[in-house]
PyMOL Python script that loads the backbone (N, CA, C, O; Angstrom):
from pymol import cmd

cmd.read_pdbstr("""\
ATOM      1  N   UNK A   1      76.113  51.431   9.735  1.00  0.00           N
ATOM      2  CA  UNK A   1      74.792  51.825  10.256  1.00  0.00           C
ATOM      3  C   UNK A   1      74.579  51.246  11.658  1.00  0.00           C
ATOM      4  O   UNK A   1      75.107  50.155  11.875  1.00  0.00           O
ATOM      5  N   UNK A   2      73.966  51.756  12.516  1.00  0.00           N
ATOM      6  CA  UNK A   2      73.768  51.352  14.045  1.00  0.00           C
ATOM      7  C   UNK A   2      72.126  51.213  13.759  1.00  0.00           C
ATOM      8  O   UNK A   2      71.375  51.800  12.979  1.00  0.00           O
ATOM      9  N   UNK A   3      71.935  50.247  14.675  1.00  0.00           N
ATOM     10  CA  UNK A   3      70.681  49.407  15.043  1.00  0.00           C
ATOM     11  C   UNK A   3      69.904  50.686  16.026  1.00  0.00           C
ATOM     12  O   UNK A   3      70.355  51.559  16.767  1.00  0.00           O
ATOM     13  N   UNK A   4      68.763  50.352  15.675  1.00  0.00           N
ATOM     14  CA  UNK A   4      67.720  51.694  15.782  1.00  0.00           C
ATOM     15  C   UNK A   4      67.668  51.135  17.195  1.00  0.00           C
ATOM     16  O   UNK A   4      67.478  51.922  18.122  1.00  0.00           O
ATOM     17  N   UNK A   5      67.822  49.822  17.433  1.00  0.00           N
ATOM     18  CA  UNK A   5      67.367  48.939  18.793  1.00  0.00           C
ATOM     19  C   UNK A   5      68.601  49.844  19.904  1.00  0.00           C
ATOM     20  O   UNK A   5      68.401  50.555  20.889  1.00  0.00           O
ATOM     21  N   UNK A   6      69.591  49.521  19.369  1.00  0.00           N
ATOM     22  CA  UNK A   6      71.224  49.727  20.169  1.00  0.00           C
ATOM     23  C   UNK A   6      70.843  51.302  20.741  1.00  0.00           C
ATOM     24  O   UNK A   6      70.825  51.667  21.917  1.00  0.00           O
ATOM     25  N   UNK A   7      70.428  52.428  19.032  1.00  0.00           N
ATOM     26  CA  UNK A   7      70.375  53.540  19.500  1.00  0.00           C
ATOM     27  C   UNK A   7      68.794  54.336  20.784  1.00  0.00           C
ATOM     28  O   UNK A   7      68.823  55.455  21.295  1.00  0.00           O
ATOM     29  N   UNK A   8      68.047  53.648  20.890  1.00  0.00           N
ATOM     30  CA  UNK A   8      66.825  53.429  21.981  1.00  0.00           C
ATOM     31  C   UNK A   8      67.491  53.284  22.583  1.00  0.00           C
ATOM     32  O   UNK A   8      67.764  54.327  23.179  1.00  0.00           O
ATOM     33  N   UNK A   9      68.278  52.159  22.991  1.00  0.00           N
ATOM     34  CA  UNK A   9      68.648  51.281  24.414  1.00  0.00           C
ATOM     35  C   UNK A   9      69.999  52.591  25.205  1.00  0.00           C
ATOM     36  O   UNK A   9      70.365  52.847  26.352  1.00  0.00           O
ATOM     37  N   UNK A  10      70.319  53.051  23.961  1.00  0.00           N
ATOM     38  CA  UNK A  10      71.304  53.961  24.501  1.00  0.00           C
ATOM     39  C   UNK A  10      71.098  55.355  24.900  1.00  0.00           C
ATOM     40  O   UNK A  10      71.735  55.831  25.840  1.00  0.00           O
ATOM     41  N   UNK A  11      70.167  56.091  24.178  1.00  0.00           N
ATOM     42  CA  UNK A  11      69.258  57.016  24.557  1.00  0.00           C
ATOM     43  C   UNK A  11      68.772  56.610  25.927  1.00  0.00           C
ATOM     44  O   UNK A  11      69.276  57.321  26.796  1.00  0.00           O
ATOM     45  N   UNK A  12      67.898  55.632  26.421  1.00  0.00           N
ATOM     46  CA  UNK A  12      67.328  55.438  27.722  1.00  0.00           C
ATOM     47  C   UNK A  12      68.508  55.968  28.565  1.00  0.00           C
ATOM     48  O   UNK A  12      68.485  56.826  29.447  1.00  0.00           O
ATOM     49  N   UNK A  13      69.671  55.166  28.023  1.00  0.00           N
ATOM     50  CA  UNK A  13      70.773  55.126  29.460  1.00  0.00           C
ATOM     51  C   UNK A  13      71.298  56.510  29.792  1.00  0.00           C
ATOM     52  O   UNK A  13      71.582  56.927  30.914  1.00  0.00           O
ATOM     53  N   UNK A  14      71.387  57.203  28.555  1.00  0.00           N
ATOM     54  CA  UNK A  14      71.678  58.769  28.727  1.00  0.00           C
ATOM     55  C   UNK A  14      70.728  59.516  29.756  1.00  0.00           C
ATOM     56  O   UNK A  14      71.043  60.173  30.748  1.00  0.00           O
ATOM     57  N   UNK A  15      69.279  59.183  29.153  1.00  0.00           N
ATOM     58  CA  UNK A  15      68.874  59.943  30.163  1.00  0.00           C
ATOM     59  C   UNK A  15      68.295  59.592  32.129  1.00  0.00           C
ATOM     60  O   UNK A  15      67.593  60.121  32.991  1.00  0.00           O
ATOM     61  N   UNK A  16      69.304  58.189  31.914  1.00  0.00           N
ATOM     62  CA  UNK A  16      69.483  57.763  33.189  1.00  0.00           C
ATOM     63  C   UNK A  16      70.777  58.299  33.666  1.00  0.00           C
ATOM     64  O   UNK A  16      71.334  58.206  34.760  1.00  0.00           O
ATOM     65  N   UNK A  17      71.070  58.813  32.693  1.00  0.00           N
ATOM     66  CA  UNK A  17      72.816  59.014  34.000  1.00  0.00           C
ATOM     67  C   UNK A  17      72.862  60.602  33.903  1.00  0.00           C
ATOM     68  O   UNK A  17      72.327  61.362  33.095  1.00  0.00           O
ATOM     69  N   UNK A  18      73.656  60.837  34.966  1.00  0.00           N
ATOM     70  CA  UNK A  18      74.426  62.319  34.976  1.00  0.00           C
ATOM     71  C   UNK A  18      75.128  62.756  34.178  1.00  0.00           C
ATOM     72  O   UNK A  18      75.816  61.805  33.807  1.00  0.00           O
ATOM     73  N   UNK A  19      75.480  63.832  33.525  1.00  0.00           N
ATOM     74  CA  UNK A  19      76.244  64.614  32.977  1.00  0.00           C
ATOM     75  C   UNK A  19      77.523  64.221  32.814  1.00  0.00           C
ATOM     76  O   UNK A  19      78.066  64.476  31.739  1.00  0.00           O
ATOM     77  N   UNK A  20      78.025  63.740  33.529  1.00  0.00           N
ATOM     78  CA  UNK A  20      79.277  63.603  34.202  1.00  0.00           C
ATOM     79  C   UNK A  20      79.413  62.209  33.208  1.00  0.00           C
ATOM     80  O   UNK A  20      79.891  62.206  32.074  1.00  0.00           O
ATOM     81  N   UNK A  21      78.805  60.910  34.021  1.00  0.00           N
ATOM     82  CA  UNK A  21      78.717  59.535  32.988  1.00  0.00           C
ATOM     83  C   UNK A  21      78.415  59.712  31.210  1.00  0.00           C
ATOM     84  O   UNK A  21      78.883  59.168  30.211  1.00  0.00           O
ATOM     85  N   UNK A  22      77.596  60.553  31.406  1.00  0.00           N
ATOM     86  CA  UNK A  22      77.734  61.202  29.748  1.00  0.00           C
ATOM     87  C   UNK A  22      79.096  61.556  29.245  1.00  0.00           C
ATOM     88  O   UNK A  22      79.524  60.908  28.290  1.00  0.00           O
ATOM     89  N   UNK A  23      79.808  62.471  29.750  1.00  0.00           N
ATOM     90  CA  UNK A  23      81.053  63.320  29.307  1.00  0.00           C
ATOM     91  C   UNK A  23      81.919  61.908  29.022  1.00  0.00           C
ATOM     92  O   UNK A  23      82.266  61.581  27.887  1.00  0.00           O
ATOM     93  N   UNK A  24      82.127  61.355  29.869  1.00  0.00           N
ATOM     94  CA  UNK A  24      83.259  59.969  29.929  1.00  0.00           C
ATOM     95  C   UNK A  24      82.616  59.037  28.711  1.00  0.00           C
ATOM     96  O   UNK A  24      83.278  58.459  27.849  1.00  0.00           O
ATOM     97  N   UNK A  25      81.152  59.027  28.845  1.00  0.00           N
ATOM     98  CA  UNK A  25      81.260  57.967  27.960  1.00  0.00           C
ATOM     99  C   UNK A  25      81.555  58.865  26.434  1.00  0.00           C
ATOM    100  O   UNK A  25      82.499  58.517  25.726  1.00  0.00           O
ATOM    101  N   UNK A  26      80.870  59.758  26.121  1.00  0.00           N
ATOM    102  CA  UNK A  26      81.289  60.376  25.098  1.00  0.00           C
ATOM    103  C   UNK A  26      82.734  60.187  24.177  1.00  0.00           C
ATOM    104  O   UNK A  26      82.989  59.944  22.997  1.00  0.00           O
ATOM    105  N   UNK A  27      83.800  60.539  25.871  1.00  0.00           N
ATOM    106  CA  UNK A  27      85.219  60.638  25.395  1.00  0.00           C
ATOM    107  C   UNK A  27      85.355  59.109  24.801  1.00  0.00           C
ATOM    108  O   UNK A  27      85.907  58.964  23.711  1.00  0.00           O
ATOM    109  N   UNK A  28      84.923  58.132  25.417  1.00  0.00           N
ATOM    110  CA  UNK A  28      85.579  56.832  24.888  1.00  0.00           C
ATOM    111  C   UNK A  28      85.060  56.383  23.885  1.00  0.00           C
ATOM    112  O   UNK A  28      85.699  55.548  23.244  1.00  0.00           O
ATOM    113  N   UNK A  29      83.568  56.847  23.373  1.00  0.00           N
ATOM    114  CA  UNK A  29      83.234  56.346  21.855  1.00  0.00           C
ATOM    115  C   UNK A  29      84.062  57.551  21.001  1.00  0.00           C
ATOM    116  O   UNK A  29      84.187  57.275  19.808  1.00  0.00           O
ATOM    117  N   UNK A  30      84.584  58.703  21.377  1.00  0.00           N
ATOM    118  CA  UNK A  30      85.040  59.099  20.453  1.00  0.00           C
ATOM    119  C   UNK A  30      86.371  58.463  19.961  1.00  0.00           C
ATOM    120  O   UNK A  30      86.797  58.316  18.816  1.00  0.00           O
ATOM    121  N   UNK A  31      86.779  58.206  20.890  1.00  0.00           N
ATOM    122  CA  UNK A  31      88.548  57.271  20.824  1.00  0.00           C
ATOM    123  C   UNK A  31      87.740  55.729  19.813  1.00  0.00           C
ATOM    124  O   UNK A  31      88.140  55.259  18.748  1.00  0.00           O
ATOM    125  N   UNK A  32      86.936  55.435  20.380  1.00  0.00           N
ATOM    126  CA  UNK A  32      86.568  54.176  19.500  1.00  0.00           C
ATOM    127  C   UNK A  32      86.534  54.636  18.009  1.00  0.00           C
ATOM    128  O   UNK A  32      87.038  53.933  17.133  1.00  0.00           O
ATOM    129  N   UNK A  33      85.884  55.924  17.714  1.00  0.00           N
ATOM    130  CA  UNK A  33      85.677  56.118  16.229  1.00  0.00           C
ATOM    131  C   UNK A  33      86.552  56.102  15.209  1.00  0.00           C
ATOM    132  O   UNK A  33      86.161  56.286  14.056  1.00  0.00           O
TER     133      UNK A  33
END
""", "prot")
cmd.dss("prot")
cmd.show_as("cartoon", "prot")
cmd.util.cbc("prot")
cmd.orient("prot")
């Protein structure tokens, strides 16, 4: 289970970044999974 805190804090950052910083980060939590 992920922390409701972690998933807020990470939402904010999404909709601070570009598309682009999205796509990358995407790829590397998927490799983490």
């Amino acid at each position: 289970m992920v922390n409701l805190e972690i998933l807020s804090f990470a939402f904010a950052l999404h909709l601070m970044m570009s598309s682009e910083e999205k796509a990358m980060i995407c790829i590397q939590q998927s490799r983490l999974l």
